[in-house]
C-alpha positions in Angstrom: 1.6 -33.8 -15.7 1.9 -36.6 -13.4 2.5 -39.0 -15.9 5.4 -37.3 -17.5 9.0 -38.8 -16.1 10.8 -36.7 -13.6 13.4 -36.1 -16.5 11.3 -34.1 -18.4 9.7 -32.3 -16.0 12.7 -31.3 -14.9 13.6 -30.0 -18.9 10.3 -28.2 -18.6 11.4 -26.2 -15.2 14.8 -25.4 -17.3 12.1 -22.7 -19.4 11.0 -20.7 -16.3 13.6 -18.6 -15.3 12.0 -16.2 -13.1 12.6 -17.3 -9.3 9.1 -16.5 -8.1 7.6 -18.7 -10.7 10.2 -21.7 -9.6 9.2 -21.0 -6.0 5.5 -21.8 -7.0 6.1 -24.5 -8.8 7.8 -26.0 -6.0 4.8 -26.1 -4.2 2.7 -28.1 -6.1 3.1 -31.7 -5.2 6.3 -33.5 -3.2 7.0 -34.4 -6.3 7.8 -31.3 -8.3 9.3 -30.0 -5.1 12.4 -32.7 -5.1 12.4 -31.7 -8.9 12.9 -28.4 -8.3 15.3 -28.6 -5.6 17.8 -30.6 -7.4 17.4 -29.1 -10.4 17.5 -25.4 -9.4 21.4 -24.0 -10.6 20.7 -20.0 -9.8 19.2 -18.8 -6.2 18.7 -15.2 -5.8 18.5 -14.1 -1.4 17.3 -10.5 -1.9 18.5 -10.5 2.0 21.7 -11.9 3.2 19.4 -12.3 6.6 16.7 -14.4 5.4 18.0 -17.7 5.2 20.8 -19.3 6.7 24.0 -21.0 4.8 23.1 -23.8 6.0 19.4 -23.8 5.1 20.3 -23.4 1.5 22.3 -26.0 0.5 20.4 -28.6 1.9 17.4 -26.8 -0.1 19.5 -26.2 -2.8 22.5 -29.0 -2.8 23.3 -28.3 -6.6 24.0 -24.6 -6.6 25.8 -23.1 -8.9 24.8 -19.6 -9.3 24.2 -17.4 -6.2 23.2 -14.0 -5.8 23.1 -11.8 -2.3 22.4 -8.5 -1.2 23.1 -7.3 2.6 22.8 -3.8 3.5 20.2 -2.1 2.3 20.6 1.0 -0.6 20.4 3.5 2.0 23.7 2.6 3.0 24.8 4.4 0.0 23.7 7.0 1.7 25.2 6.7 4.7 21.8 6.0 6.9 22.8 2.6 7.9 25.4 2.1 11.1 29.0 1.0 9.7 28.4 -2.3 12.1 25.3 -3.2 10.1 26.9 -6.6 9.2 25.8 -8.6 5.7 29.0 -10.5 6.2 30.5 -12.7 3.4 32.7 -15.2 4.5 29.9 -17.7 6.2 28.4 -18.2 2.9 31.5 -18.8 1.5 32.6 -21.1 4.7 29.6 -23.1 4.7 29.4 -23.6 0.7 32.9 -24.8 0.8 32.3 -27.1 3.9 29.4 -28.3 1.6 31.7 -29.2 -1.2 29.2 -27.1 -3.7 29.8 -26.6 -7.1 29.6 -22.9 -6.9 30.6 -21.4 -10.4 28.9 -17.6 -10.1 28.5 -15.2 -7.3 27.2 -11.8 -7.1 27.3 -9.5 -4.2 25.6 -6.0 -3.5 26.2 -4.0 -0.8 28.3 -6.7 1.5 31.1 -6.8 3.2 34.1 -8.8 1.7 37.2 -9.9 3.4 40.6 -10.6 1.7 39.9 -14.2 4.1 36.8 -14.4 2.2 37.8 -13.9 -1.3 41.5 -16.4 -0.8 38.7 -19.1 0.7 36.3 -18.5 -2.1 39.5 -19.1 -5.0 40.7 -22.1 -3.3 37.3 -24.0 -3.1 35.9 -24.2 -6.2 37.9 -25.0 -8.6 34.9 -24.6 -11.4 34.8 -20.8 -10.6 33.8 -18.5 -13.4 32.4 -15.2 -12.5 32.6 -12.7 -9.5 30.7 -9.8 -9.3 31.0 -7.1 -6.3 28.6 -4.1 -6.3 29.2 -1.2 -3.7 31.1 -3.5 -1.2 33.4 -3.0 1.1 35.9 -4.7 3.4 38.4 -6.2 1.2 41.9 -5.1 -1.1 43.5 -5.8 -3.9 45.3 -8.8 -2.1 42.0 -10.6 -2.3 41.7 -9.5 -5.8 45.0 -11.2 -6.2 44.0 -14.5 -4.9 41.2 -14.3 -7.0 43.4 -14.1 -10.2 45.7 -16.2 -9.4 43.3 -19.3 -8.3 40.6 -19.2 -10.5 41.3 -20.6 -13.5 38.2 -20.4 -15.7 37.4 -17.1 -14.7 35.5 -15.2 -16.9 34.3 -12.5 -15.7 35.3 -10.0 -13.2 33.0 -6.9 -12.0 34.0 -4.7 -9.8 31.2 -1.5 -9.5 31.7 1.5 -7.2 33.3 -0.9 -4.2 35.6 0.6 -1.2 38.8 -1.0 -1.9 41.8 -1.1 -0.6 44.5 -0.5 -3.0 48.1 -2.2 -1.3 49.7 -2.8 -4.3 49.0 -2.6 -8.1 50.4 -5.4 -9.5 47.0 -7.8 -8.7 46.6 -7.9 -12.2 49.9 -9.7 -12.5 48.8 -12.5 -10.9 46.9 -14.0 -13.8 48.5 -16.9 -14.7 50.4 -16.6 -18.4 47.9 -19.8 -19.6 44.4 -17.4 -18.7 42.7 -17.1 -21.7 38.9 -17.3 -20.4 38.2 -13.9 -19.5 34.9 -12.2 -21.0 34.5 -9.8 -18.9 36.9 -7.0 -17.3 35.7 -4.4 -14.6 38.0 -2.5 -12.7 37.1 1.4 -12.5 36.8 1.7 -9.1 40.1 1.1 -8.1 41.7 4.6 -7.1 45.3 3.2 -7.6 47.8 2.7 -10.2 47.2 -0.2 -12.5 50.1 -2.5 -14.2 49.7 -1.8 -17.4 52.1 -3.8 -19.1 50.1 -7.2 -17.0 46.8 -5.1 -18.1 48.1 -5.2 -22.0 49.3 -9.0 -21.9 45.8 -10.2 -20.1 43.7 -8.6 -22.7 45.9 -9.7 -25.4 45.7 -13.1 -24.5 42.1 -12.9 -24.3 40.1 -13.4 -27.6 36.7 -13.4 -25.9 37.0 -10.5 -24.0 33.5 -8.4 -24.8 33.3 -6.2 -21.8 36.4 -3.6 -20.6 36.1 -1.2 -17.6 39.2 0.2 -17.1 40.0 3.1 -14.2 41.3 7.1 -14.5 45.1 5.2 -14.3 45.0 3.9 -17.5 46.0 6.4 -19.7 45.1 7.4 -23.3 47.8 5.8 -25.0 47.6 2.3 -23.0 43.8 2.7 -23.9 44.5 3.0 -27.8 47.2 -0.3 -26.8 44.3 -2.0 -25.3 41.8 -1.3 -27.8 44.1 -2.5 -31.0 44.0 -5.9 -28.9 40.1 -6.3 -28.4 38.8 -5.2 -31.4 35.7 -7.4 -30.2 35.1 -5.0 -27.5 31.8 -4.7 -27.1 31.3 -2.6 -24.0 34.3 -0.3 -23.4 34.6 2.0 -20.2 37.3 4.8 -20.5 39.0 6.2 -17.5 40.5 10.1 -17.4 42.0 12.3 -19.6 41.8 15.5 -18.4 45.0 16.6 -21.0 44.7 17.0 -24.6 46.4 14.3 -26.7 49.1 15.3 -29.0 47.7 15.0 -32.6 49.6 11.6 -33.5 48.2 10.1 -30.1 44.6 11.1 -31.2 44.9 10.1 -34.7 45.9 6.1 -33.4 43.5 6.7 -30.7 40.9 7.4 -33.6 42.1 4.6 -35.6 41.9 2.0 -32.8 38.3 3.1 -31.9 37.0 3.0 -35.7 38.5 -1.0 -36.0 35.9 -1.6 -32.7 33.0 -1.7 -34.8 30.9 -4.2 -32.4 31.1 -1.2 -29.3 27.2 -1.4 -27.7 28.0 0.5 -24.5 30.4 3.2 -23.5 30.8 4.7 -20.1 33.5 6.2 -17.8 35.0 9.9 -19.0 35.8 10.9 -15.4 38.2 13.7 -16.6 38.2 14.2 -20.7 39.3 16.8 -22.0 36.6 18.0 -24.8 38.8 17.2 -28.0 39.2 13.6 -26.6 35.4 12.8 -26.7 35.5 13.8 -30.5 37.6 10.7 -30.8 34.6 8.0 -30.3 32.4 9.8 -32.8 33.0 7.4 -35.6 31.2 4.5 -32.9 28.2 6.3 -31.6 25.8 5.7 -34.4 25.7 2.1 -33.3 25.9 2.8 -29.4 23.2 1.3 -27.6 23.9 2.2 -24.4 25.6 5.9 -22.5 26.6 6.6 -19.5 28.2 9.9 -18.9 27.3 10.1 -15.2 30.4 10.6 -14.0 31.7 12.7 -16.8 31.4 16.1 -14.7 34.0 18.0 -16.5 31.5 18.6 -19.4 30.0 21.2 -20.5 26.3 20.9 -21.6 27.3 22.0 -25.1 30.0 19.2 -25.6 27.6 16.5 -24.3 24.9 18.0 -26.8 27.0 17.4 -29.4 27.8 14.2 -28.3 24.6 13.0 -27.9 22.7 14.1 -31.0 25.5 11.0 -32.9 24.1 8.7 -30.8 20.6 8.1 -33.1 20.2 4.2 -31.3 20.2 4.6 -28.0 18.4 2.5 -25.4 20.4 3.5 -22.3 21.5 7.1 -21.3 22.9 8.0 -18.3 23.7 11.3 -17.8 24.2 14.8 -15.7 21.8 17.6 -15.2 24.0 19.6 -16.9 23.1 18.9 -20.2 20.1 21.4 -19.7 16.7 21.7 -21.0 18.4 22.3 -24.6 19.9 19.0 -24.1 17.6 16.9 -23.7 15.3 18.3 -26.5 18.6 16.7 -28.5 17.9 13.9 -27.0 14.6 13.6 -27.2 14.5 14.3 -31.1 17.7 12.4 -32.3 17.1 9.0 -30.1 13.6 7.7 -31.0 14.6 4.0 -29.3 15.6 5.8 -26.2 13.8 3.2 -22.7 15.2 4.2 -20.1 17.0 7.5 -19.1 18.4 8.9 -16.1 19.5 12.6 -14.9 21.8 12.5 -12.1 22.5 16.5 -10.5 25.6 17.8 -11.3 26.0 19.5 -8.1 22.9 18.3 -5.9 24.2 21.1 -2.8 24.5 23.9 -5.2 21.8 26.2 -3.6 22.6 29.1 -6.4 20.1 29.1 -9.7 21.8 26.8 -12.0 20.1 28.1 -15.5 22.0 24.7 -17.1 19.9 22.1 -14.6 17.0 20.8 -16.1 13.5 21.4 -15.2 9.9 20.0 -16.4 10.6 21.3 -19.7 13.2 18.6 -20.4 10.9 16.3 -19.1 8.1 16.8 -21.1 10.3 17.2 -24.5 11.5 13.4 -23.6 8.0 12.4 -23.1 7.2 13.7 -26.0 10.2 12.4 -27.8 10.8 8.9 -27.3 7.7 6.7 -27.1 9.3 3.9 -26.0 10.5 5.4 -22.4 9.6 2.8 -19.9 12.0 3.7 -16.8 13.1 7.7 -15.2 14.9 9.0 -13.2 15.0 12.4 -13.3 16.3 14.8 -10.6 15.3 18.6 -11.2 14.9 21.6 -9.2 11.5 22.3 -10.1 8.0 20.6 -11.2 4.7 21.5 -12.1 1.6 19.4 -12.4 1.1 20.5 -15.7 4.4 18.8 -17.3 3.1 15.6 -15.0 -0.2 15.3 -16.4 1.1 15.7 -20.2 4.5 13.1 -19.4 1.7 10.8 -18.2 -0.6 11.5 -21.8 2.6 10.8 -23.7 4.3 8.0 -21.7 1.6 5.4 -20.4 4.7 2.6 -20.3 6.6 3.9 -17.5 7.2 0.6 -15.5 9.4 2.9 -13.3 9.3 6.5 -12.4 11.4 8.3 -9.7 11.0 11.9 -9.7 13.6 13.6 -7.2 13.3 17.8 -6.4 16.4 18.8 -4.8 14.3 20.8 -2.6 11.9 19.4 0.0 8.7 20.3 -0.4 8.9 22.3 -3.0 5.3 23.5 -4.8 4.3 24.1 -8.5 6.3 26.3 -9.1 3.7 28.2 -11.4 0.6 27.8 -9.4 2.2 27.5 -5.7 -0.1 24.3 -5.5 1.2 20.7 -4.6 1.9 18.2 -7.0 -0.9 15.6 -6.2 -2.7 15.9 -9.2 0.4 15.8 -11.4 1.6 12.6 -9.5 -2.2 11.2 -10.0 -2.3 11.6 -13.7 0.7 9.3 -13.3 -0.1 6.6 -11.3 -3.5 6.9 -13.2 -2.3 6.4 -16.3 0.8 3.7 -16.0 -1.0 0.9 -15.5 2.3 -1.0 -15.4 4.0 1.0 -12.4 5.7 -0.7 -11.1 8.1 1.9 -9.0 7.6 5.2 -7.7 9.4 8.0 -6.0 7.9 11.0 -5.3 8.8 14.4 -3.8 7.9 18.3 -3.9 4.9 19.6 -2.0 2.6 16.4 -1.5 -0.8 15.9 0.5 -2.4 12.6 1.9 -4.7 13.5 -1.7 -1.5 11.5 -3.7 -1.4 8.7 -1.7 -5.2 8.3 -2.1 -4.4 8.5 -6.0 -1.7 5.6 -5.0 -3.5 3.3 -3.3 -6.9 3.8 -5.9 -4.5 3.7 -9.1 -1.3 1.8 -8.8 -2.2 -1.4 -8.8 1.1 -2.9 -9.9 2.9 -1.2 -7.5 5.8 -2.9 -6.0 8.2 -0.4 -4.6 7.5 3.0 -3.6 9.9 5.9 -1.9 8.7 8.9 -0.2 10.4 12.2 1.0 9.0 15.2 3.2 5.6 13.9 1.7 1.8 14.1 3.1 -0.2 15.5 6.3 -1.0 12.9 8.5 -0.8 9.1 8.7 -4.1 8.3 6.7 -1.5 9.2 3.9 0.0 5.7 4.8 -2.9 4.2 5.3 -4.5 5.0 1.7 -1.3 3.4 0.4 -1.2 0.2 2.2 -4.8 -0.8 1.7 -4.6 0.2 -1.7 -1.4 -1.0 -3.1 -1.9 -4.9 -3.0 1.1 -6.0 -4.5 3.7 -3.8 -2.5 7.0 -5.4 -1.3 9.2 -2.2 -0.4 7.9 1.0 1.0 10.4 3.6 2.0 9.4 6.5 4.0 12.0 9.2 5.2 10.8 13.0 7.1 7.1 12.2 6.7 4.6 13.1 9.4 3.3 9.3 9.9 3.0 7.5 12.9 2.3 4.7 15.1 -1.7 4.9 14.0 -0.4 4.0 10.4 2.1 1.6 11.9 -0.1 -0.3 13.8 -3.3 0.0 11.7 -3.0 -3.2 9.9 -0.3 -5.3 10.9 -1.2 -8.2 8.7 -0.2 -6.1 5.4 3.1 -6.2 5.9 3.1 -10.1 5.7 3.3 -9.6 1.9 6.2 -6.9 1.8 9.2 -7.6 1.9 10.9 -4.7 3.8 9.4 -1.2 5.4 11.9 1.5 6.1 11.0 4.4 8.0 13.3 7.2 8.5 12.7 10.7 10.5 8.8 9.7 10.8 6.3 10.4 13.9 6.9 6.7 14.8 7.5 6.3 18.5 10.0 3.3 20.1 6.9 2.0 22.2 5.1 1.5 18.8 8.0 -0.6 17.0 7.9 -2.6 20.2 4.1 -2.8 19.7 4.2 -4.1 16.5 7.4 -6.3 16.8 4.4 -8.4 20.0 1.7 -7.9 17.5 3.4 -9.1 14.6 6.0 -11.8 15.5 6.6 -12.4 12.3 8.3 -9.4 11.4 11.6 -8.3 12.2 12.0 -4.9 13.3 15.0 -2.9 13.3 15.6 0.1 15.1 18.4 2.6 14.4 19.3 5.5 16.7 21.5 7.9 15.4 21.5 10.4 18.6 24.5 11.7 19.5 24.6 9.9 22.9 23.6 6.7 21.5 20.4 6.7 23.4 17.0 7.1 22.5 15.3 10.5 22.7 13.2 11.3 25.3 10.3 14.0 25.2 9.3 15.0 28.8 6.5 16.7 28.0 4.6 14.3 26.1 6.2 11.2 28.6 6.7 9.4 24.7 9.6 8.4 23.1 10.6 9.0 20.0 13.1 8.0 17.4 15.3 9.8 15.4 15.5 6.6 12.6 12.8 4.0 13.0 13.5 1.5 10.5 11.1 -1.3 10.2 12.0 -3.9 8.3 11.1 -7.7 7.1 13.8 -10.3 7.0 16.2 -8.4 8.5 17.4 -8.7 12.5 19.0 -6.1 14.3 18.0 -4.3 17.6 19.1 -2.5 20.9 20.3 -4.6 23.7 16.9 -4.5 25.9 15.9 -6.5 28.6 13.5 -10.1 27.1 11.9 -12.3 29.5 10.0 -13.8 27.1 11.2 -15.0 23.4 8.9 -16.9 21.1 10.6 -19.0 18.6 8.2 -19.5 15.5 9.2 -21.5 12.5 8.3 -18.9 9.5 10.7 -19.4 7.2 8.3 -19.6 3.7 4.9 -18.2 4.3 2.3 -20.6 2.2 -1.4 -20.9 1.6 -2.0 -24.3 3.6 -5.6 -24.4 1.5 -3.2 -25.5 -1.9 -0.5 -27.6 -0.6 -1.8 -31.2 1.2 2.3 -31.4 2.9 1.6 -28.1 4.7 -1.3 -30.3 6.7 1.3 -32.0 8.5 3.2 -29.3 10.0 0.1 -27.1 10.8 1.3 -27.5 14.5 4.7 -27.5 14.5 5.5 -24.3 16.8 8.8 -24.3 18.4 8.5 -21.9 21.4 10.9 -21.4 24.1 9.3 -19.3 27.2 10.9 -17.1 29.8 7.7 -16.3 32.3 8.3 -14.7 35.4 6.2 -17.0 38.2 5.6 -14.6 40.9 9.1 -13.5 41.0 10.7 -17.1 39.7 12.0 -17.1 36.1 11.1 -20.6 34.3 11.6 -22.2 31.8 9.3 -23.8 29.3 9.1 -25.3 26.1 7.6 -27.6 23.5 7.4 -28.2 20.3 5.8 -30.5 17.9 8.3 -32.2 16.1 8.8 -36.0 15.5 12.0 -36.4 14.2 16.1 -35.5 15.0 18.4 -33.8 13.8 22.2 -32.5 14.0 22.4 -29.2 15.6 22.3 -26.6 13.5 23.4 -23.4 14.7 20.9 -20.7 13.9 22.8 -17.5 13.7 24.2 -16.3 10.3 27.4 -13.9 9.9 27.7 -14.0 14.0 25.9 -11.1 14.4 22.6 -11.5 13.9 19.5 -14.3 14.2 19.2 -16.6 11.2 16.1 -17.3 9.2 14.2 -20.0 11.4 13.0 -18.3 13.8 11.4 -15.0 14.7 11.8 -13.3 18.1 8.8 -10.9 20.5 10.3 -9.7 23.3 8.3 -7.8 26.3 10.1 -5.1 28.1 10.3 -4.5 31.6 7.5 -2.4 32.5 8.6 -1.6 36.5 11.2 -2.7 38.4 10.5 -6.4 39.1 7.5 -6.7 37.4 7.3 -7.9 33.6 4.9 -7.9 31.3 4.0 -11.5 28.9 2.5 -11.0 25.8 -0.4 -12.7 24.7 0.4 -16.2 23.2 -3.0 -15.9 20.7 -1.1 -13.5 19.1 2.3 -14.6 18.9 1.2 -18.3 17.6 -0.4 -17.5 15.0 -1.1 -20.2 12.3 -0.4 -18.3 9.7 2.9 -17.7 10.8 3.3 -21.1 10.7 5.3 -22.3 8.1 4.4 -25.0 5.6 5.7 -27.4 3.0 9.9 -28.2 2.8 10.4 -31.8 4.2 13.3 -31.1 6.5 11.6 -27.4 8.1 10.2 -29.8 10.7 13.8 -31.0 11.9 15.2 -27.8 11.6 12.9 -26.2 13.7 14.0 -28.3 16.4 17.5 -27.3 16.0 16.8 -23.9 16.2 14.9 -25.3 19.6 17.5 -27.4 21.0 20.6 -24.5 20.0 18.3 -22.1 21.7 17.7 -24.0 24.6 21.5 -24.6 25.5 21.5 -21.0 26.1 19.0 -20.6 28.3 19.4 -21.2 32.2 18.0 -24.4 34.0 15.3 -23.9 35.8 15.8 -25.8 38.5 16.9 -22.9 41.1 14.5 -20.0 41.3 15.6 -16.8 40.4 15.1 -13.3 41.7 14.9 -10.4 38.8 19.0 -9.5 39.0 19.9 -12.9 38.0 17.1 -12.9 35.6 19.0 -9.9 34.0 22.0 -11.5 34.2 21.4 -14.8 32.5 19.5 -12.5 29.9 23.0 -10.8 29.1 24.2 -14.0 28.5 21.4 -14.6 26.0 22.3 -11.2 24.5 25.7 -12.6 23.7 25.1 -15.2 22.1 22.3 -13.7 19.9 23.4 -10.4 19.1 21.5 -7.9 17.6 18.1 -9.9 17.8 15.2 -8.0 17.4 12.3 -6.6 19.5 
């Protein structure tokens, strides 16, 4: 395709839209590469952590679209420390500096100031779409400058955030002449809502397809809001705990029969029963449900809501619905893909005779051929519904099985589920998630690792005997990215077994496992090209220590890849290694070049004298570039081994065969070269002159200092 001009090349690259596939590409020749950096719109940073701001737009200078995660899900848990970080407003601070054209952003799971979001509606004046997923930080006087600033806004998503309500007249502040909105999402917010603004926006907005309102709208400013946007396509309803009077219901009725394009319907956090009976008329042509949050429902009412809904793809809903239930389901909605079954009351510990069990499972199975993706939480299992949902179901792409109860057995035979969770991974050739839980043996993760050759993500709870269990996985599973491991009986032997796997994954969470603090630290100088992050959540905020065994062990050992956070510790030696993109230097002939470009900087103790050293192979300047990202943590650029302090006075070095490796090295962007020796020069300002010796107090003292200024850097 060399003789093609770069013009259509570059119309060819505009068919590929997945993100691996353009990251190939751009590995092919210089060529293609400069192709595919100017003409890539949409970046997606699965880790807010793995590249810098900076970094981006000059590998990226016309952005438009970018999407960002920070915390990781189990912060939805609340596993991960509040102080975490995945901070917004350097993104936004260095995009604006940048002058980018940024028109869409989507956030998960970071943390948003009202700064952040006033910044963000000033800069760009192209701005069209904001999306926030379970983040936090922020009010509804951001929201505010968000309406009143962007004027081609046209779509606004806010999903299960932690706002700040201070006043509820953000809506208000949507200029009279907004007319662009398409999309509407506001059920999160706990406060009141101005309806009358709420009335005029929608009004005023003839391509409004998507409406999300929260429990403070109420029924008759729905039916209001519904006569305006007959166009509606996806409609969420907010709480209505009190029966309408009949005259409100009948308008109610009539507003919802004139929406005759409604997809998707969601919300009912309080309805009172004779309400739902109102969007009968629409559910024939529903496509998507999701009555996970309607708790105030009986099974029976959301039986016979569901058996009107004959087209659905989608369907959220509680366990409450029963086994009954979803044998409804499973014969009135024959185009049913993916279905989830959230517990009603997940700490009820009393026999709940209206949660479901394997025998809703199996009737879905049997059911609806098309099912591709579960999620199905249940009190009980047996391997015999397993083995027949795996006969009737060969699709799943996705299957997360949850038992409320740890370790829990057959529940007929007493045996484990291994051989039900076999017949799974044996017969979905297309997993592609996991989750597994009840009563499990290393046996299922031999299944795993034999079986699930797609395998990309898989989560584990009280699960297996010892750490060959891990093991059977990781040499198995070839094409893993995320494995998450919580109150497992696997160690440092697993950890440590074959360090060179997880250079394909991209993160490795271990929770309540046998994993000792001396093994992270082991494989943080084995594998520098990790990062490792370690969470203590002891009481005193220090690590456990077991006298008895002289080891120490962690309450949460969480290991993961592109993500830096640690515990201040005392580093006398740090290795900087440019690993920003991992590539196979056999393929690409730029990667040749840069084979040894290794930026270290060394702290050795010299018989008692700290010194500094460091070299690099880099031909070329550049302007500093600051490598930290959100102030809290080490940027992409660079990846960090520390040795701890053995004894008093004495330190340990690592060996340097392991810690420059060449395949850590990284390979084929023009400018990594330069950048790399930012990273080097910004690091070497903060590291002490050698030129007096040192004894090991002062030693620790300019090491503080280096703490400092790269907080939370890992092992």
């Amino acid at each position: 395709m060399n003789y093609f001009p770069d013009e259509v090349i570059e119309h060819i690259f505009d068919f590929i839209p997945s993100h691996r596939d353009r990251n190939s590409i751009s590995l092919v020749s210089k060529s293609w590469h400069k192709i595919e950096r100017y003409s890539r719109h949409q970046v997606f940073i699965g880790n807010c952590y793995a590249i810098s701001p900076e970094r981006l737009i000059r590998r990226f200078p016309c952005l438009r679209s970018l999407t960002l995660k920070g915390k990781p899900h189990f912060a939805d848990f609340n596993l991960v420390p509040h102080e975490w970080g995945g901070f917004l407003h350097p993104w936004i601070d260095a995009l604006s500096k940048a002058r980018v054209g940024l028109e869409e952003l989507r956030l998960k799971r970071m943390v948003v100031s009202d700064e952040s979001l006033e910044l963000l509606s000033r800069s760009f004046v192209g701005f069209k779409s904001l999306v926030l997923v379970s983040c936090d930080g922020f009010t509804t006087d951001g929201l505010a400058s968000i309406a009143a600033n962007c004027r081609n806004l046209r779509e606004l998503d806010l999903q299960e955030n932690e706002i700040d309500d201070h006043r509820g007249q953000w809506l208000n502040c949507f200029p009279d002449s907004s007319t662009t909105l398409v999309s509407l999402n506001f059920a999160c917010l706990k406060g009141e809502t101005n309806l009358s603004a709420l009335e005029r926006l929608v009004a005023r907005s003839p391509n409004l397809k998507s409406l999300k309102v929260n429990r403070a709208v109420p029924l008759d400013a729905l039916t209001r809001l519904m006569s305006c946007a007959p166009q509606l396509v996806d409609l969420g309803v907010g709480c209505y705990e009190n029966e309408a009077e009949p005259e409100s219901f009948e308008k109610l009725m009539a507003a919802i029969k004139k929406c005759t394009l409604l997809r998707s319907l969601s919300g009912f956090s309080e309805v009172a029963p004779i309400c739902l009976t109102a969007f009968y008329p629409i559910c024939e042509n529903l496509t998507s449900l999701n009555l996970s949050y309607a708790a105030e429902l009986q099974g029976n009412h959301l039986i016979e809501f569901v058996q009107f809904c004959k087209r659905l793809q989608l369907l959220w809903i509680l366990d409450s619905i029963g086994d009954r239930g979803l044998e409804v389901v499973a014969s009135s909605c024959k185009e049913l893909q993916e279905l989830r079954v959230f517990p009603s009351d997940p700490h009820d510990e009393e026999d709940n005779n209206t949660a479901v069990t394997e025998v809703g499972l199996v009737a879905i199975s049997a059911g609806c051929p098309k099912l591709h993706s579960i999620l199905y939480f249940c009190k009980q299992m047996t391997n015999a519904a397993l083995i027949t949902v795996a006969k009737n179901c060969p699709n799943f792409i996705r299957f997360r099985l949850c038992i409320l109860e740890p370790n829990k057995s057959d529940h007929i035979t007493s045996q484990s589920l291994d051989e039900g969770f076999g017949a799974i991974v044996q017969a979905c050739k297309g997993l592609r998630r996991l989750s597994v839980s009840g009563l499990l043996t290393d046996k299922v993760f031999l299944y795993i690792g034999m079986y699930a050759e797609q395998l990309e993500m898989l989560s584990i709870a009280f699960a297996g005997d010892t750490d060959k269990g891990m093991l059977y996985v990781l040499n198995g599973c070839k094409k893993l990215r995320k494995l998450e491991i919580r109150d497992s009986p696997f160690g440092n032997a697993a950890l440590l077994a074959d360090v060179g796997k997880y250079e394909t994954m991209r993160s490795l969470w271990m929770s309540s496992c046998e994993v000792t603090l001396g093994g992270c630290k082991r494989l943080a100088r084995n594998a520098p090209w990790l990062n490792v992050e370690i969470i203590n959540e002891n009481e005193n905020g220090r690590m456990e220590r077991n006298e008895e065994d002289e080891r120490e062990k962690l309450l949460k050992c969480h290991t993961s890849i592109n993500t830096n956070v640690a515990p201040k510790a005392k580093i006398l030696q740090i290795i900087f290694l440019y690993n920003d993109t991992k590539t196979d230097h056999k393929k690409t002939q730029e990667s040749n070049q840069f084979t040894n470009t290794i930026m270290k900087v060394i702290l050795v103790n010299n018989n008692g004298k700290l010194e500094r050293r460091t070299s690099h192979g880099g031909k070329r300047s550049h302007q500093s570039l600051n490598p930290g990202n959100g102030g809290d943590r080490a940027g992409s650029g660079c990846t960090v081994a520390a040795v701890e302090e053995e004894e008093e006075g004495s330190y340990r070095r690592s060996s340097l065969d392991n810690l420059l490796r060449k395949d850590a090295v990284a390979g084929t962007v023009d400018t990594r070269e330069a950048e790399a020796v930012d990273i080097l020069r910004d690091a070497a300002e903060d590291i002490p002159e050698a030129a007096a010796p040192m004894d090991n107090q002062e030693a620790d003292n300019e090491i503080g200092i280096l703490f400092q200024t790269y907080q939370r850097i890992e092992l």
